[in-house]
N, CA, C and O atoms as a MOPAC input file, in Angstrom:
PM7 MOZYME 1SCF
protein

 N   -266.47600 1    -4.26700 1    58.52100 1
 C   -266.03400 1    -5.12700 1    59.61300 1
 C   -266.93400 1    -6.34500 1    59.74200 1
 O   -268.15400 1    -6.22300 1    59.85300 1
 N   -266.31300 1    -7.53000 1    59.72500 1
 C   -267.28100 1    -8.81600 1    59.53300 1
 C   -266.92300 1    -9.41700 1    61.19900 1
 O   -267.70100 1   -10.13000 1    61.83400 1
 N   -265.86800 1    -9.04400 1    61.58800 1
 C   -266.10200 1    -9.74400 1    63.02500 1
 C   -266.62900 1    -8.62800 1    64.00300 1
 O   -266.24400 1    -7.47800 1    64.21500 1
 N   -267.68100 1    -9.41200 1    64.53500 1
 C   -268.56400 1    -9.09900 1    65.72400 1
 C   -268.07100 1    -8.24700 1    66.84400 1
 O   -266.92900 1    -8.63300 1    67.09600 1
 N   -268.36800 1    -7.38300 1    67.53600 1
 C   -268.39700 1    -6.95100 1    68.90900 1
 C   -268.82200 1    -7.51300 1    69.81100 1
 O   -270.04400 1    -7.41700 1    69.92400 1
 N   -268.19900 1    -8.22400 1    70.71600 1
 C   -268.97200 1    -8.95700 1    71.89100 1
 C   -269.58800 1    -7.76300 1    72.33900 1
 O   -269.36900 1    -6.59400 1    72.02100 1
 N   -270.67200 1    -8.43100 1    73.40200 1
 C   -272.13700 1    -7.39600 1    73.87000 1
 C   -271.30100 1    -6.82800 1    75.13100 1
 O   -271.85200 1    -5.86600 1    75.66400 1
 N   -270.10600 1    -7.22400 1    75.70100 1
 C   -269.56900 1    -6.37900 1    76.58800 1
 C   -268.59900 1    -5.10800 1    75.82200 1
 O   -268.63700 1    -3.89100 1    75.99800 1
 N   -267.83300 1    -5.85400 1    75.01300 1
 C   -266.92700 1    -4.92000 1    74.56500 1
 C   -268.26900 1    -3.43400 1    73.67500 1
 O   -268.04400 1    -2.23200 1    73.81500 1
 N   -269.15500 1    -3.82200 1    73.09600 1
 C   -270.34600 1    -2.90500 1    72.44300 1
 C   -270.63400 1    -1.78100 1    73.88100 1
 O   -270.49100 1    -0.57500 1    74.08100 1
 N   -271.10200 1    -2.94800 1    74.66400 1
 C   -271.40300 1    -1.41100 1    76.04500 1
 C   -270.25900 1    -0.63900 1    76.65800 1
 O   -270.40500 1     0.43200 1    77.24800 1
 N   -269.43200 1    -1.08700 1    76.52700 1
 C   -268.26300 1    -0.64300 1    77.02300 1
 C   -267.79700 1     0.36000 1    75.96100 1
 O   -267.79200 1     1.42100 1    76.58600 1
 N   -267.47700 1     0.57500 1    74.94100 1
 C   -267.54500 1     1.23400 1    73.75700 1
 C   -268.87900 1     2.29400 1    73.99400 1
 O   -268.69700 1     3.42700 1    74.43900 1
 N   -270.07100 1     1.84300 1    73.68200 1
 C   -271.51300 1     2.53400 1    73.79100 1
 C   -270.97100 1     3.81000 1    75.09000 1
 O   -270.97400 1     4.99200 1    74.74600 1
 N   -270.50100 1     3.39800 1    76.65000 1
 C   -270.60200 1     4.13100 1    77.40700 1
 C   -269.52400 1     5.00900 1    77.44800 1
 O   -269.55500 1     6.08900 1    78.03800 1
 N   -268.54000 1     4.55400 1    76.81400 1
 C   -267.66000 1     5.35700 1    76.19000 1
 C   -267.64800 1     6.52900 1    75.58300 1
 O   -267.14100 1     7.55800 1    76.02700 1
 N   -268.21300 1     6.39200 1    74.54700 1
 C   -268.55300 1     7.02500 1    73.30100 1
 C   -270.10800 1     8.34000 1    74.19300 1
 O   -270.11500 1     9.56400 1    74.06600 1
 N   -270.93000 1     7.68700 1    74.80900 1
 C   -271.54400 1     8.21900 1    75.54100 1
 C   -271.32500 1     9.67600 1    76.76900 1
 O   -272.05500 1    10.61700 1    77.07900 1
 N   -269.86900 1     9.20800 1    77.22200 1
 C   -268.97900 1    10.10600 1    78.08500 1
 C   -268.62600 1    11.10000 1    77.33000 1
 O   -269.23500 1    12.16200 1    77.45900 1
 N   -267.62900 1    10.99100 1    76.43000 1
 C   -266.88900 1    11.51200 1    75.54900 1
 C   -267.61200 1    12.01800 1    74.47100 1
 O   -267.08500 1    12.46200 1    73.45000 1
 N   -268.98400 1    11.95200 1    74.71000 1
 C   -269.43600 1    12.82000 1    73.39000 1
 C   -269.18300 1    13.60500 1    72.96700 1
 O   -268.71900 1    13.56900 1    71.82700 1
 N   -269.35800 1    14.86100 1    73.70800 1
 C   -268.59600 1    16.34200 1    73.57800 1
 C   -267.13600 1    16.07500 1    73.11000 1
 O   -267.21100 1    16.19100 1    71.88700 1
 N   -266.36800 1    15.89800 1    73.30200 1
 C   -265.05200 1    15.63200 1    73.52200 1
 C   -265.23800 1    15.70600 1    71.42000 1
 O   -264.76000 1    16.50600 1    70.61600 1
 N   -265.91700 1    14.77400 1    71.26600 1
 C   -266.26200 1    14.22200 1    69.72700 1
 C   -266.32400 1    14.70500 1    69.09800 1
 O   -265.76100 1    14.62100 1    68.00600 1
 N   -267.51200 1    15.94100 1    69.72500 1
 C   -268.35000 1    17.26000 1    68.84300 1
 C   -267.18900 1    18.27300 1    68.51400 1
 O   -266.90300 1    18.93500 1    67.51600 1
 N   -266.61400 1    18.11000 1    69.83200 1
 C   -265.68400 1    19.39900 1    69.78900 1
 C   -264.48600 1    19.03800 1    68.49100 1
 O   -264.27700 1    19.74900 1    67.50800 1
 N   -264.04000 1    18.18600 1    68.71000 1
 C   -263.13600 1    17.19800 1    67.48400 1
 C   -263.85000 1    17.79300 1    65.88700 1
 O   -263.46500 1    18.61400 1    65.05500 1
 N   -265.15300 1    16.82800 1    66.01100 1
 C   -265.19200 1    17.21800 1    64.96100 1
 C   -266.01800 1    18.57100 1    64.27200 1
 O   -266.47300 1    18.64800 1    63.13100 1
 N   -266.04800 1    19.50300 1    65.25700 1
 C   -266.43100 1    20.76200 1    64.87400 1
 C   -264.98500 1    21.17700 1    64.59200 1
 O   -264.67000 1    21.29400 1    63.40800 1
 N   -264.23900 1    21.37000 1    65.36200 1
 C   -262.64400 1    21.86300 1    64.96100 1
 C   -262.55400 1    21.11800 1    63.14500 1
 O   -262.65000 1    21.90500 1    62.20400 1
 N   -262.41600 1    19.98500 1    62.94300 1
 C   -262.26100 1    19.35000 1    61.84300 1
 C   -262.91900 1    20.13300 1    60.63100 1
 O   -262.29500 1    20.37400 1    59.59800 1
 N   -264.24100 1    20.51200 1    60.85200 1
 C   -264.97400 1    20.87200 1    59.91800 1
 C   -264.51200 1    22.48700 1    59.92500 1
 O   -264.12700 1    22.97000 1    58.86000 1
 N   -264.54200 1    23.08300 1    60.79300 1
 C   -264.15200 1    24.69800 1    60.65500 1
 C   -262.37000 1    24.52400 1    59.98000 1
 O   -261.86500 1    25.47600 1    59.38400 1
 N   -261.75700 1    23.48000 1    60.14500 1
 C   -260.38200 1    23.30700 1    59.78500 1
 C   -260.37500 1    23.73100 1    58.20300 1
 O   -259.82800 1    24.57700 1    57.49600 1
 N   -261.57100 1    22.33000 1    58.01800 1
 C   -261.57100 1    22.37300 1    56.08300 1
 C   -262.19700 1    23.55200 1    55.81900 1
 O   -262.19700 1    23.71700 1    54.59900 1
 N   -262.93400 1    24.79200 1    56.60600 1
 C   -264.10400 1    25.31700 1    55.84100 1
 C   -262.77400 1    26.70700 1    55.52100 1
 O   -262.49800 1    27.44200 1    54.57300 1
 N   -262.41700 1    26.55700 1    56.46700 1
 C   -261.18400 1    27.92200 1    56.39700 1
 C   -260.13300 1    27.51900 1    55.09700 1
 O   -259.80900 1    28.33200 1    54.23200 1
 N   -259.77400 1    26.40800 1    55.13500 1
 C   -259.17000 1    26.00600 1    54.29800 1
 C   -259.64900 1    25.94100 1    52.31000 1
 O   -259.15700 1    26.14700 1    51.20000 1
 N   -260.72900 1    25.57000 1    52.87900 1
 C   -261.45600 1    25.69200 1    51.24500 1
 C   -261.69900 1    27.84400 1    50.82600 1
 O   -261.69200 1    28.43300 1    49.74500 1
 N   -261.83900 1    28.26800 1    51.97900 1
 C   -261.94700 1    29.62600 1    51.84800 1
 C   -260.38300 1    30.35200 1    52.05600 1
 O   -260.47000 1    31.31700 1    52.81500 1
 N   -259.43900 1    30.18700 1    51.71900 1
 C   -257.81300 1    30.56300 1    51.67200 1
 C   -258.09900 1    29.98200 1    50.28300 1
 O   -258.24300 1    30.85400 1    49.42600 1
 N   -258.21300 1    28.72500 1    49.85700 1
 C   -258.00400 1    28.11700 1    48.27400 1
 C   -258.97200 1    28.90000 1    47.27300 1
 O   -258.90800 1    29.04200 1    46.05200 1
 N   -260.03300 1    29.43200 1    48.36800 1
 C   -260.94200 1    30.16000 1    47.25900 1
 C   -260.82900 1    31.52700 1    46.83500 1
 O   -261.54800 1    32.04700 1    45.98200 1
 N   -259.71200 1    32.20200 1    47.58700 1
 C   -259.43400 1    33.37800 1    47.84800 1
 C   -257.92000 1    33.39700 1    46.89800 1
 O   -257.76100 1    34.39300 1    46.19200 1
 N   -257.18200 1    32.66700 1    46.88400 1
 C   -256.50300 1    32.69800 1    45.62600 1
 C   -256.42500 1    31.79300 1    44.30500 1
 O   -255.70300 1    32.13200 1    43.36700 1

């Protein structure tokens, strides 16, 4: 990405992302247990 974040839209994003952390973790813990089950079904046959 070559165009910039204005310093409002960055904190606004930042406090965002800040709130919703969990929300994130949880995302991408689901994501990762998604593929791990998945690679272990492909490994199983």
């Amino acid at each position: 990405m070559t165009k910039k974040f204005s310093d409002e839209n960055y904190n606004f994003i930042k406090k965002y992302l800040m709130m919703h952390e969990h929300l994130f973790v949880l995302i991408i813990a689901n994501k990762t247990n998604i593929s791990k089950l998945y690679t272990d079904i492909n490994f199983l046959h």
